[in-house]
C-alpha positions in Angstrom: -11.4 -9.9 0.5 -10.9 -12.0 3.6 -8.4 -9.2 5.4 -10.1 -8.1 8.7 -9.3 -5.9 11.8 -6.9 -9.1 13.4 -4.6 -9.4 10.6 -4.9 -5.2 10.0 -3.3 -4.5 13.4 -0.9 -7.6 12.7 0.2 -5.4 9.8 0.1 -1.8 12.1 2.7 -4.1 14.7 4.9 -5.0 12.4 5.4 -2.3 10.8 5.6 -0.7 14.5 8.5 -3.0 15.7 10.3 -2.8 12.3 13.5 -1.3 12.9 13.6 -0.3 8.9 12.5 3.2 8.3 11.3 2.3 5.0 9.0 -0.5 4.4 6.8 -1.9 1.6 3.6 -3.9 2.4 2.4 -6.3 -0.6 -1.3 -6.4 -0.5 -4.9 -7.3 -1.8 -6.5 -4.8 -3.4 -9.6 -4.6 -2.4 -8.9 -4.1 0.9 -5.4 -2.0 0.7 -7.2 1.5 1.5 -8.2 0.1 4.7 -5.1 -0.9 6.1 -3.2 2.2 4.8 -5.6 3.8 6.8 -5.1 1.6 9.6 -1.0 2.6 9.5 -1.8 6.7 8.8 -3.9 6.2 11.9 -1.2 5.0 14.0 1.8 6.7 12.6 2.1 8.8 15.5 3.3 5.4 17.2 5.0 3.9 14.1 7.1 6.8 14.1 9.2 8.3 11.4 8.8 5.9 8.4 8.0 5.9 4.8 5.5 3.0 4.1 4.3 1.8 0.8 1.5 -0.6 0.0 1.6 -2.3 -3.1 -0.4 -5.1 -5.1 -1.8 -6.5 -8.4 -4.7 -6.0 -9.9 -4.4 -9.7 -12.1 -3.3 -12.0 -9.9 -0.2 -13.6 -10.2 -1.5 -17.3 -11.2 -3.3 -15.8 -14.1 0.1 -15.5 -15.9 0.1 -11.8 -17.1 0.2 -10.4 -13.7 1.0 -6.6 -13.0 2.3 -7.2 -9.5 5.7 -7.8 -10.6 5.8 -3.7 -12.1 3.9 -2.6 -9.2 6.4 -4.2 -7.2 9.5 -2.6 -8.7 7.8 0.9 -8.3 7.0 0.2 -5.1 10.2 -0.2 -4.6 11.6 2.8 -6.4 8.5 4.9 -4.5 9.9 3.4 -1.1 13.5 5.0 -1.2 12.6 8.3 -2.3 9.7 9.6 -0.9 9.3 11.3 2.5 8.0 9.5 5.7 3.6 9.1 5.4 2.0 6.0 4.2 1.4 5.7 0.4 -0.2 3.4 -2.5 1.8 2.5 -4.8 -0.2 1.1 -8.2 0.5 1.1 -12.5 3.3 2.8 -12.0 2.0 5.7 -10.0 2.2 6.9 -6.4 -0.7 7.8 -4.5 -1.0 9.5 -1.0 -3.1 7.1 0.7 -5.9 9.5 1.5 -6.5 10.7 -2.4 -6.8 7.5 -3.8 -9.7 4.9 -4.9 -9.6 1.4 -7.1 -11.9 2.1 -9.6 -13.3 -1.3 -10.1 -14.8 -0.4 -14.0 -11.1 0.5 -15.3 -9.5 -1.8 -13.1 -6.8 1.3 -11.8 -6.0 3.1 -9.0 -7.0 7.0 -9.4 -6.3 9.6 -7.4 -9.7 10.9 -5.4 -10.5 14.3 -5.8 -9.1 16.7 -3.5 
C-alpha cells in the first residue's frame, strides 16, 4: 500500500543491472500492476528478460498464507515463458497488461481483451 514511484524505479534498476535474464519480483498486491507496468515501460532498457511478479493475497503472518504456492509457480512461470513482464497469482500466469485483483473474490483475473 505504501509502494511509490522511489522504490518503483528501485525495482526497474535492479532489475536493469541484473545480469540474470530471468528474474522473479515478490510483491504487494495491491500495488503489483503498477510496477509491472513500471518494468514493461522500460523493457526497451532492461533488455531481453523474462520477469515475473509474484505475491500473496493472505499474508504470510496469518498462518495459511498462499504466497508460498504463488511462489513456486512463479517460479515454474519464470523458466519457461518467453522474455515480457508477467503476474504470476493462484497458480495462473497473467500477461501484465490483461490482468486486475478483483478485490470481492480476492483473485487475480485476467482483464478483458
Amino acid at each position: 500500500l505504501e509502494m511509490t514511484e522511489a522504490p518503483r524505479a528501485a525495482i526497474v534498476e535492479r532489475c536493469r543491472e541484473a545480469g540474470e535474464r530471468r528474474i522473479l519480483v515478490t510483491h504487494g498486491t495491491d500495488t503489483m500492476i503498477e510496477t509491472a507496468r513500471a518494468l514493461a515501460d522500460s523493457l526497451a532498457t532492461i533488455g531481453d528478460k523474462t520477469i515475473v511478479l509474484t505475491g500473496a493475497m493472505v499474508p504470510y503472518a496469518f498462518g495459511s498464507s498462499d504466497g508460498l504456492f504463488n511462489l513456486g509457480s512463479a517460479l515454474s512461470f519464470v523458466q519457461v515463458l518467453p522474455a515480457g513482464v508477467y503476474v504470476a497469482m493462484n497458480g495462473r500466469c497473467f500477461e501484465w497488461n490483461r490482468v486486475r485483483k478483483n478485490r470481492q473474490t480476492g483473485i487475480f483475473e485476467e482483464t478483458p481483451s
